[in-house]
C-alpha positions as CSV (number, residue, x, y, z in Angstrom):
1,X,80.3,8.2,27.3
2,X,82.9,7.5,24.7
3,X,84.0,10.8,22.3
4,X,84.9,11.5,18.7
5,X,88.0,13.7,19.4
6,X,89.8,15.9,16.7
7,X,93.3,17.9,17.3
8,X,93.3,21.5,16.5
9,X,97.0,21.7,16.9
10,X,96.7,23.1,20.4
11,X,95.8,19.6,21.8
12,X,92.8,17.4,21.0
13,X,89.2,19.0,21.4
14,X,85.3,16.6,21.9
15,X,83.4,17.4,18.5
16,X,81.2,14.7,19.7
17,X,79.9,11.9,21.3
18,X,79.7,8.8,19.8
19,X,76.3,7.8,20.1
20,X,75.8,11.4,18.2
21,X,76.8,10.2,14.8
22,X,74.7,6.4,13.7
23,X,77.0,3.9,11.5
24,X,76.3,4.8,7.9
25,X,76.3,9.0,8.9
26,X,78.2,12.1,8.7
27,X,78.2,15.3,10.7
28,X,79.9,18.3,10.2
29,X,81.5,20.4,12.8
30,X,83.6,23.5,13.5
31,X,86.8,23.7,14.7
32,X,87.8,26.9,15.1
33,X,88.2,28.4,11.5
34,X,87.7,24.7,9.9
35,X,84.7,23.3,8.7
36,X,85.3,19.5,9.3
37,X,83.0,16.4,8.0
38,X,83.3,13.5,10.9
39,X,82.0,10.0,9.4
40,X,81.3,7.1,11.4
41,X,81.5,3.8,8.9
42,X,79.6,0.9,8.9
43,X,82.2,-1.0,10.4
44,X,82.5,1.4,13.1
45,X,85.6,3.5,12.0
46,X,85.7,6.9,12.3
47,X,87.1,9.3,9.7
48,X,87.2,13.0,9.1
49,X,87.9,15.1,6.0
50,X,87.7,18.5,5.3
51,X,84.2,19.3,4.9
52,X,84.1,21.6,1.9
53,X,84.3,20.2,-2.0
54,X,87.5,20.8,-3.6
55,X,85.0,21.4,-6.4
56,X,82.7,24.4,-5.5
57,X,80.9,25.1,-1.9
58,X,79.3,22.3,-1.0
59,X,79.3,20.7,2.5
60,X,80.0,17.1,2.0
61,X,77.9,16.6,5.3
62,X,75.0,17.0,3.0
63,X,76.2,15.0,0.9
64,X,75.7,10.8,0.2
65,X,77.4,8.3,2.7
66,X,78.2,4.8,1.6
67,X,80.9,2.0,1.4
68,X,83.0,4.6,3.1
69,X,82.6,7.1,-0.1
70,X,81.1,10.2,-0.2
71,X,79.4,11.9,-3.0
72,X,79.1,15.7,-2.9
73,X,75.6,16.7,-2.5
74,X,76.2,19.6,-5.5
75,X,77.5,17.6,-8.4
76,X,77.9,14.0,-7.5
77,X,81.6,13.8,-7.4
78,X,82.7,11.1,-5.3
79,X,85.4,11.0,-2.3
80,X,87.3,8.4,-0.3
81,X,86.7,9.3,3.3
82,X,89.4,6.7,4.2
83,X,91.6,8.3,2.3
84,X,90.4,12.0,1.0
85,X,91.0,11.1,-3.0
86,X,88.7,11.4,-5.5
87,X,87.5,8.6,-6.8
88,X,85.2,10.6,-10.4
């Protein structure tokens, strides 16, 4: 079984298994005090970003997957999960 793997600075921890998260989705996960958002892209990347807003509260897990942007599920703003910028 292959595994989505994250490092929480004291070595590298399974937050899930790859058949867990479908192309196209998001899952979030703890690890340990951080709330993390793990995407698995179309093309079969895998990317993580925090999984809070920078804008209010919102979990972007809840949010709007596509073309490897996320919009926030709160107030539609818009995030590269490549990259973590905001795109509006």
């Amino acid at each position: 079984m292959e595994q989505v793997m994250a490092d929480d600075q004291a070595g590298w921890v399974k937050v899930a298994a790859v058949d867990d998260i479908p192309p196209g989705s998001v899952v979030g996960v703890e690890i340990g005090s951080h709330d993390i958002a793990v995407y698995h892209l179309e093309e079969g990347d895998f990317r993580a970003t925090s999984n809070l807003c920078t804008h209010e509260y919102a979990r972007l897990c809840d949010g709007w997957l596509e073309d490897g942007t996320i919009e926030c599920p709160l107030h539609g703003g818009v995030f590269d999960v490549r990259t973590g910028r905001g795109l509006c």
